[in-house]
Phi, psi and omega in degrees: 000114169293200179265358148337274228280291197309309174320328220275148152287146180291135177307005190250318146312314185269348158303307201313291223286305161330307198287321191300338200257023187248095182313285178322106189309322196289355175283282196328300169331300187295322168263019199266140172269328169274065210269167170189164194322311240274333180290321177319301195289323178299309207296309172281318163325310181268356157291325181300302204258062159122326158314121172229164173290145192084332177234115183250121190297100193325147168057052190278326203282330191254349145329313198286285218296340165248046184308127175258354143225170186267017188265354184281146192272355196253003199304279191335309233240352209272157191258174179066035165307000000 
């Protein structure tokens, strides 16, 4: 192996960078091998205020965080507090 070659990132890396660099939660999820509540619940927060897949609603993080509402079971639980 040169020292050429050592720079370069491994295709798994380069996923990885991929997967990080995908803002949309409702993305992230769908692309993740590993889901979890905590992405299950960002993907529906930001589907409420406004997020589709493929499409990220310009200010979602600050939608979440002055979520009004309080009658939702995921409200407590919601990310960007």
């Amino acid at each position: 192996m040169d020292c050429e070659n050592e720079a370069m990132a491994t295709p798994c890396e380069a996923i990885a960078k991929q997967r990080e660099a995908i803002i949309n939660p409702i993305d992230r999820l769908a692309a993740s091998d590993k889901k979890s509540y905590k992405m299950a619940i960002a993907a529906k927060c930001a589907e409420c205020v406004g997020c589709t897949p493929g499409y990220t609603e310009p200010g979602f993080r600050e939608e979440i965080r002055r979520c009004s509402s309080y009658t939702c079971p995921l409200r407590p639980y919601r990310p960007y507090k």
